[in-house]
N, CA, C and O atoms as a DFTB+ gen file, in Angstrom:
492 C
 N C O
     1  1       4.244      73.385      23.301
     2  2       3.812      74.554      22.562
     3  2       5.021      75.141      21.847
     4  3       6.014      75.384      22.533
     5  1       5.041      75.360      20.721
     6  2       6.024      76.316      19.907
     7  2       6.062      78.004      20.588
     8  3       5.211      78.482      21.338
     9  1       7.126      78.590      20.145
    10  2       8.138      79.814      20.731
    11  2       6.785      81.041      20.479
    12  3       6.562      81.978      21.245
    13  1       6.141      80.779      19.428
    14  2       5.217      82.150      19.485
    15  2       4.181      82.110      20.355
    16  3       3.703      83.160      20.783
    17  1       3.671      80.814      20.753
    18  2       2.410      80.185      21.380
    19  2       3.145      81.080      22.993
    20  3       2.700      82.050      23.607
    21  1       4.367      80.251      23.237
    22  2       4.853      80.887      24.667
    23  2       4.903      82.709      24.877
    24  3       4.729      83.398      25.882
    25  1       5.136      82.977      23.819
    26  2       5.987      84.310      23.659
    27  2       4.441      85.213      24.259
    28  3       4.434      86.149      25.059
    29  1       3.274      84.598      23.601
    30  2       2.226      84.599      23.403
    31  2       1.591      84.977      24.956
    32  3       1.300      86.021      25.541
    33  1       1.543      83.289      25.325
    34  2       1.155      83.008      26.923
    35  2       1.598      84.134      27.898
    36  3       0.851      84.737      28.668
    37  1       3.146      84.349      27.717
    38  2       4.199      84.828      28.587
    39  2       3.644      86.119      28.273
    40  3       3.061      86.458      29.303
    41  1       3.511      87.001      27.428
    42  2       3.707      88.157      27.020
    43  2       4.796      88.594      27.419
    44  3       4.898      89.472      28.277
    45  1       5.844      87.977      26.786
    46  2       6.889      88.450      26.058
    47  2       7.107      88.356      25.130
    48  3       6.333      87.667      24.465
    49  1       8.698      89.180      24.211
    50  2       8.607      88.672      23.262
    51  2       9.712      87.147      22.545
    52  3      10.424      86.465      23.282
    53  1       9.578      86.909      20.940
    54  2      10.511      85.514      20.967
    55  2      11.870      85.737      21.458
    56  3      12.599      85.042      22.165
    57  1      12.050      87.025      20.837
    58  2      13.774      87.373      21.012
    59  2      14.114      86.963      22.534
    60  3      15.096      86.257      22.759
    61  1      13.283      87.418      23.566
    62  2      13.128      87.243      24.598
    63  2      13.534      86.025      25.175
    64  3      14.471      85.813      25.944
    65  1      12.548      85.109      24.612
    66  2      12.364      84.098      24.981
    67  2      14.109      83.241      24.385
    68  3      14.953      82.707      25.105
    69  1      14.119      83.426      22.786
    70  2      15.523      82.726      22.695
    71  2      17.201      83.367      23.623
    72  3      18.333      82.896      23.726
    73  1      16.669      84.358      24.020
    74  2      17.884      84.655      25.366
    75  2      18.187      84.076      26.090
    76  3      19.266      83.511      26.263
    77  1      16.683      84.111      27.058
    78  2      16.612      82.986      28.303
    79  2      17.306      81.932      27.939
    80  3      18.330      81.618      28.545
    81  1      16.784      81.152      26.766
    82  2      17.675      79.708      26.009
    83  2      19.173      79.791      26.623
    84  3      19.751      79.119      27.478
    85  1      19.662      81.200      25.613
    86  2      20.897      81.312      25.592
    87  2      21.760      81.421      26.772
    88  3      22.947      81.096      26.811
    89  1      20.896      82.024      27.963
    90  2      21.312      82.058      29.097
    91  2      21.396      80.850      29.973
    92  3      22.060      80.788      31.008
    93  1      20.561      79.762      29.395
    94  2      20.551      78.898      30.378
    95  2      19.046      78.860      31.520
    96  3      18.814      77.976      32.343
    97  1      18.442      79.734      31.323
    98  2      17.484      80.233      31.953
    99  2      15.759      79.102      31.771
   100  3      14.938      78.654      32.571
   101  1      15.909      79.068      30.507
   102  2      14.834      77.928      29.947
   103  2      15.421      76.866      29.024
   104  3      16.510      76.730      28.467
   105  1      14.118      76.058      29.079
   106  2      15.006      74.544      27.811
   107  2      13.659      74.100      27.181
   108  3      12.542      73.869      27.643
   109  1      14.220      74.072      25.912
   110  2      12.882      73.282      25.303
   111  2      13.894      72.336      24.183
   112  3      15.103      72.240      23.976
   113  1      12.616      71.709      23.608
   114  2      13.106      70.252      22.714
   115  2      12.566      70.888      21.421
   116  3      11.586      71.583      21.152
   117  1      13.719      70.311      20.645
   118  2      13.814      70.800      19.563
   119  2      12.986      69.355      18.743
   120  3      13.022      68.141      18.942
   121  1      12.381      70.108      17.910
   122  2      11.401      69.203      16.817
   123  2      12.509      68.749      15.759
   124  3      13.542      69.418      15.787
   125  1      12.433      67.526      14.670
   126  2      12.793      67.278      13.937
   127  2      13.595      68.076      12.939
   128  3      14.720      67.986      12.449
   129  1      12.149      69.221      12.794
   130  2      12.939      70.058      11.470
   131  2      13.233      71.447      12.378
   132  3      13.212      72.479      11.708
   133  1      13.543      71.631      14.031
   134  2      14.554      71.948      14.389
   135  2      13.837      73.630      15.155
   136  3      14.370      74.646      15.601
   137  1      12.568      73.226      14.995
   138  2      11.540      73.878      15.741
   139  2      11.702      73.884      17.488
   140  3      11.890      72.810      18.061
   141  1      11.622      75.041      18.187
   142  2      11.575      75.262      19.842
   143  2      10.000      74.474      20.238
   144  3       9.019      74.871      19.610
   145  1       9.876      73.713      20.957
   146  2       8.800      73.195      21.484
   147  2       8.558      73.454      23.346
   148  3       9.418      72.934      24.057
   149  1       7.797      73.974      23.812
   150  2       8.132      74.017      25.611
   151  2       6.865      73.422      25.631
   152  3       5.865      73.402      24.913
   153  1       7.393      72.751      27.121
   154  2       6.259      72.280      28.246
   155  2       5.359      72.843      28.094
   156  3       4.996      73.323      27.020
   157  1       4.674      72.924      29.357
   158  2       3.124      73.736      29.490
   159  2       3.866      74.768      30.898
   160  3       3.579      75.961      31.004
   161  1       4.749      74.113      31.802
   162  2       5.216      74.672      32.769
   163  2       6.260      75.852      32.430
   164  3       6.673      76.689      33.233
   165  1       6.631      75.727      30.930
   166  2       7.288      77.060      30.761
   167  2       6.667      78.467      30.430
   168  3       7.204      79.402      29.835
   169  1       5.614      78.398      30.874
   170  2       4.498      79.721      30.809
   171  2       4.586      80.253      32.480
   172  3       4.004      81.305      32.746
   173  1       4.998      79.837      33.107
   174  2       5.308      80.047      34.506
   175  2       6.701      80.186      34.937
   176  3       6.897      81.000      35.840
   177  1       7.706      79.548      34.468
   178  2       8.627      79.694      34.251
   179  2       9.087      80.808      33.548
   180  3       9.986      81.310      34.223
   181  1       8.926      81.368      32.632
   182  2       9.139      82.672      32.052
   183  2       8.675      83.486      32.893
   184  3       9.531      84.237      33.359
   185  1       7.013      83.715      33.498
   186  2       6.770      84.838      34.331
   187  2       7.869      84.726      35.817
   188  3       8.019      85.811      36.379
   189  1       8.345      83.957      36.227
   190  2       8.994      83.523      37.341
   191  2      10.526      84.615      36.555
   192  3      10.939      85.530      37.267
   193  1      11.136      84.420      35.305
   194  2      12.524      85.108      34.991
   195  2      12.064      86.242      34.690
   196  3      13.089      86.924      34.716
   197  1      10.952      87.154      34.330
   198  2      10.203      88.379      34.319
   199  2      10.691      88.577      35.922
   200  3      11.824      88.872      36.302
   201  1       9.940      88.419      36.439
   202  2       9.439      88.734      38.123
   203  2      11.033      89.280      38.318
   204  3      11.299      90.480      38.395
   205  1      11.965      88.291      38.380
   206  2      13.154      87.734      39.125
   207  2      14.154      89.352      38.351
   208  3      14.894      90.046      39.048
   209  1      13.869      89.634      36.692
   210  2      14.692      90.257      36.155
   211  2      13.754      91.490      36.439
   212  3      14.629      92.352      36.517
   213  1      12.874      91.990      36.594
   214  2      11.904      93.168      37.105
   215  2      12.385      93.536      38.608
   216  3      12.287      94.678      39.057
   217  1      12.918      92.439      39.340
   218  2      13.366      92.681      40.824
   219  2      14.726      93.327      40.819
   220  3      15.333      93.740      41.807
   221  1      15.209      93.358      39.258
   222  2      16.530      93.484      39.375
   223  2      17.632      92.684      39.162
   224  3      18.740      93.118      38.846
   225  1      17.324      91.407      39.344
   226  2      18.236      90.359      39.274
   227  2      19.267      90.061      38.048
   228  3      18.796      89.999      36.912
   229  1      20.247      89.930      38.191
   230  2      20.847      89.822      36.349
   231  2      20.698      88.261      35.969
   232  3      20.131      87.476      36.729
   233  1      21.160      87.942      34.942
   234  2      20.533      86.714      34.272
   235  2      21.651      86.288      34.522
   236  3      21.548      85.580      33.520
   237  1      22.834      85.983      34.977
   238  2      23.865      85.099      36.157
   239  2      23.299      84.807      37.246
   240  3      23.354      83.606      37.513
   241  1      22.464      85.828      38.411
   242  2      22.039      85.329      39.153
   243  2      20.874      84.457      39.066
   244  3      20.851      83.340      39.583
   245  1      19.974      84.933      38.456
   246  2      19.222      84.478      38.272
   247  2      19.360      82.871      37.763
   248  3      18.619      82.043      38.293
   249  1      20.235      82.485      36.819
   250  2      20.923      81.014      35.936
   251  2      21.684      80.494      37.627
   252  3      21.865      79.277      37.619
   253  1      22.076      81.080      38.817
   254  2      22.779      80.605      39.462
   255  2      21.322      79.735      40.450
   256  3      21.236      78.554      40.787
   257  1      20.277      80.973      40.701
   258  2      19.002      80.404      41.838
   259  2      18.401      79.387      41.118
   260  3      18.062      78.363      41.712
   261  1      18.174      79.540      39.655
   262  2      16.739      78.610      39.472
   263  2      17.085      77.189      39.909
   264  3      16.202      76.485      40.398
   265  1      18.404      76.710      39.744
   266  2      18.548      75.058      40.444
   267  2      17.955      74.938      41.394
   268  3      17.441      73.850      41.654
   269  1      17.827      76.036      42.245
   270  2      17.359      75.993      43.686
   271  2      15.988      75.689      43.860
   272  3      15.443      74.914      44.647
   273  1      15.334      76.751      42.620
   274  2      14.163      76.630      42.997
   275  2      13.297      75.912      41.991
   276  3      12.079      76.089      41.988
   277  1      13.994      74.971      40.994
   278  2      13.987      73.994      40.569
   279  2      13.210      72.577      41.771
   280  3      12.127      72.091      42.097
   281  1      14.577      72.469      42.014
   282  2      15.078      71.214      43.716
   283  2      13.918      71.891      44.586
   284  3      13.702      71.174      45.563
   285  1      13.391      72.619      44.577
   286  2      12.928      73.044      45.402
   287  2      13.198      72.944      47.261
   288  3      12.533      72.512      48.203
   289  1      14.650      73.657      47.091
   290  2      15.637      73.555      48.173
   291  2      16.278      74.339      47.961
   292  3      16.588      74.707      46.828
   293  1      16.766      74.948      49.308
   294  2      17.788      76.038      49.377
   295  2      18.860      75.829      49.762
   296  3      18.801      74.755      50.360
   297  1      20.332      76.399      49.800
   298  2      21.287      76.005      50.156
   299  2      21.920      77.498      51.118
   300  3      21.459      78.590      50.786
   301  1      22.696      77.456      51.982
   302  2      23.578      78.932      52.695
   303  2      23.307      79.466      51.694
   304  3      22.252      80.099      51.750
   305  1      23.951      79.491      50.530
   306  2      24.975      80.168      49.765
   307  2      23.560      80.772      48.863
   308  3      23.348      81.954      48.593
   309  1      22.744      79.658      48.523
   310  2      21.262      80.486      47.774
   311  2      20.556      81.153      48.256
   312  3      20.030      82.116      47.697
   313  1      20.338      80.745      49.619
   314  2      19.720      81.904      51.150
   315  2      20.364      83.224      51.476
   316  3      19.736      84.063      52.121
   317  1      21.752      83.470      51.004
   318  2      22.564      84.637      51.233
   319  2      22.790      85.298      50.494
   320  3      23.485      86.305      50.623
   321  1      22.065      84.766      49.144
   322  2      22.419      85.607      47.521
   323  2      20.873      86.223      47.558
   324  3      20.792      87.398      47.202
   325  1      19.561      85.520      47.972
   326  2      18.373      85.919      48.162
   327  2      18.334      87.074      48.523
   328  3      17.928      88.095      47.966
   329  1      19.093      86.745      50.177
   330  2      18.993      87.590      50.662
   331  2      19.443      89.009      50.872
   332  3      18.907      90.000      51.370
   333  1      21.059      88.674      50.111
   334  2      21.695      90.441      49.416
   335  2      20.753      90.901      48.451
   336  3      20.725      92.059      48.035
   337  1      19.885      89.873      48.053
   338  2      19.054      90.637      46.329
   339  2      17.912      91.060      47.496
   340  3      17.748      92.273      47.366
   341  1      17.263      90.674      48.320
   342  2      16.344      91.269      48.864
   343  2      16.734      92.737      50.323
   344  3      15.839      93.352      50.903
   345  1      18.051      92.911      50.535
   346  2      18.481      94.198      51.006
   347  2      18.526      94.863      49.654
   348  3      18.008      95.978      49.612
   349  1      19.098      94.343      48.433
   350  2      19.323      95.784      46.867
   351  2      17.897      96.178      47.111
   352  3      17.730      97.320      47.539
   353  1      16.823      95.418      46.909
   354  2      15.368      95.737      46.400
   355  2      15.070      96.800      48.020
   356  3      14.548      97.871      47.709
   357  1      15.250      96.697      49.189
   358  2      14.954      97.175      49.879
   359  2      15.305      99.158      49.707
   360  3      14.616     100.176      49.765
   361  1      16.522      98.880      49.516
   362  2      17.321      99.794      49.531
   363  2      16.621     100.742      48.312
   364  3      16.354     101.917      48.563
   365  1      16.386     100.262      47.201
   366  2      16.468     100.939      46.077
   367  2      14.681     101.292      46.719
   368  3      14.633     102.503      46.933
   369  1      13.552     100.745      46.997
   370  2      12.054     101.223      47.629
   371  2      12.320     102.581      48.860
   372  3      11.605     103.557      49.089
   373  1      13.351     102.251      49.353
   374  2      13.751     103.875      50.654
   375  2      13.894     104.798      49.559
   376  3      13.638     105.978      49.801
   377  1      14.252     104.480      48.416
   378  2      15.510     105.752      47.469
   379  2      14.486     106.087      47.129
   380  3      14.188     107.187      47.595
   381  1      13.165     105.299      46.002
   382  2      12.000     105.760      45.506
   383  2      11.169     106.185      46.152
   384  3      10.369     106.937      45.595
   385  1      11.020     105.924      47.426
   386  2       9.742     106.314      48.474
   387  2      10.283     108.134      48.777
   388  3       9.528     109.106      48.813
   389  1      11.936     108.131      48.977
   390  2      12.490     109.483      49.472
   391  2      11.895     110.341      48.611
   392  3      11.215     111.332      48.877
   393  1      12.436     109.537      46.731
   394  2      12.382     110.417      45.917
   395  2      10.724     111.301      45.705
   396  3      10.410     112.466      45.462
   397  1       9.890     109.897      45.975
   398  2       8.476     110.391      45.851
   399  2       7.906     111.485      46.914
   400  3       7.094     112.409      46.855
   401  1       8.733     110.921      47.906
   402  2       8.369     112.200      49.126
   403  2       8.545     113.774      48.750
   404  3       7.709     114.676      48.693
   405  1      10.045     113.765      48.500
   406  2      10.193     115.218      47.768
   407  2       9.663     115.749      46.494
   408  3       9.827     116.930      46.187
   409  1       8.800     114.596      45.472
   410  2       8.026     115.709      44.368
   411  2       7.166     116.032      45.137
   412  3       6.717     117.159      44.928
   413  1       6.385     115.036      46.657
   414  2       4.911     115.380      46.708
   415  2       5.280     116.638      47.447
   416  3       4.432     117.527      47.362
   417  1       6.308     116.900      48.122
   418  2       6.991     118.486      48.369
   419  2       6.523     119.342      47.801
   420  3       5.542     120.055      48.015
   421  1       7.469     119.271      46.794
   422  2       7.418     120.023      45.157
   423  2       5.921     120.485      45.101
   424  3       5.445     121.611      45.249
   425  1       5.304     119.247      44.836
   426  2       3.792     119.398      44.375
   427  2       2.639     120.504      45.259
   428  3       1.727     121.305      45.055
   429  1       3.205     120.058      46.028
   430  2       2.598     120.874      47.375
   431  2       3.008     122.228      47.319
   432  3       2.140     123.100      47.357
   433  1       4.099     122.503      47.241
   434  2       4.442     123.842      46.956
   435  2       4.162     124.696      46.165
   436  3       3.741     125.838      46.350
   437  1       4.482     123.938      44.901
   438  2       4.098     124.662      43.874
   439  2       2.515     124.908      43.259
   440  3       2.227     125.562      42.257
   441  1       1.249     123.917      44.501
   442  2      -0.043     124.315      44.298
   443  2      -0.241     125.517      44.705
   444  3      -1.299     125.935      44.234
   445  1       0.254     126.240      45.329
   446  2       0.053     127.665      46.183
   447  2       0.379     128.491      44.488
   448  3       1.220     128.289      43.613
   449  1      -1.071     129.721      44.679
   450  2      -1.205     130.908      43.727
   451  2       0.131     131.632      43.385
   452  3       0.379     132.006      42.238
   453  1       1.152     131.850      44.647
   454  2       1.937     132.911      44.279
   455  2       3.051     131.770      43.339
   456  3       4.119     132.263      42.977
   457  1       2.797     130.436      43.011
   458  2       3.870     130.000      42.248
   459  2       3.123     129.637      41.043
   460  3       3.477     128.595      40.490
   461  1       2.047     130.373      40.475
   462  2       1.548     130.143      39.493
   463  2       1.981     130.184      38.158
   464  3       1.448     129.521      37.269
   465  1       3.328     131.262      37.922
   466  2       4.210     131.832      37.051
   467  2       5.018     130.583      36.553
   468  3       6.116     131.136      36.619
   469  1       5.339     129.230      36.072
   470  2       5.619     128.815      36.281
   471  2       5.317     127.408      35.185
   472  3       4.701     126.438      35.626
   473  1       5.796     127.436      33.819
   474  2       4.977     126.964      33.061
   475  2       5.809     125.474      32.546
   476  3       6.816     125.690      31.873
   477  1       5.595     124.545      32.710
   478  2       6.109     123.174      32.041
   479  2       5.553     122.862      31.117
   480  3       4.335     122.719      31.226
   481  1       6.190     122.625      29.830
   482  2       4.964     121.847      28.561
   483  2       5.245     120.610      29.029
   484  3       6.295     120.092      29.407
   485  1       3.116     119.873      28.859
   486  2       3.383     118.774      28.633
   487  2       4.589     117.716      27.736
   488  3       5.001     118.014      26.615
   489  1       4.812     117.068      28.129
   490  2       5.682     115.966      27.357
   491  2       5.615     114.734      27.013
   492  3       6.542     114.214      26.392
């Protein structure tokens, strides 16, 4: 499939997509007159560097795991990079869960009449 067809599939966009390239992240075959062509498996592959860069991951780490999960094999060293990226993600869900705790505070508080005075414009 050509770069818009994917960009398409993926819902992302091309720019997008020629990064990944640049990163090392995806590969496609270039046509004659010099056209991006991908698999069918790079529609999964893109949602897989979404997922991975939505988790946080930077596009080094990320260019460092996919061999892994390529091979579909892990190594120490890919099991221990997983696994620092899965304490960041932990860490950063306590920070958002705290943060959410204290608006529903907020919220709570500020439903009571005597804090009615009290005006935010929409935004």
């Amino acid at each position: 499939m050509r770069i818009g067809e994917l960009a398409t599939r993926s819902d992302v966009s091309v720019r997008a997509l020629r990064y990944y390239e640049e990163q090392g992240l995806l590969v496609s075959e270039r046509s004659g007159s010099g056209q991006r062509h991908y698999r069918e498996a790079a529609v999964e592959r893109v949602r897989l560097i979404q997922n991975l860069y939505a988790a946080g991951l930077a596009s080094r780490t990320i260019a460092e795991l996919l061999p892994c999960v390529d091979a579909q094999v892990s190594t120490p060293e890919s099991r221990a990079r997983l696994a620092a990226e899965r304490a960041r993600i932990d860490r950063q869900i306590a920070e958002l869960t705290a943060t959410r705790d204290r608006l529903d505070a907020i919220i709570e508080l500020t439903e009571s009449p005597e804090h009615s005075g009290c005006r935010i414009q929409a935004g």
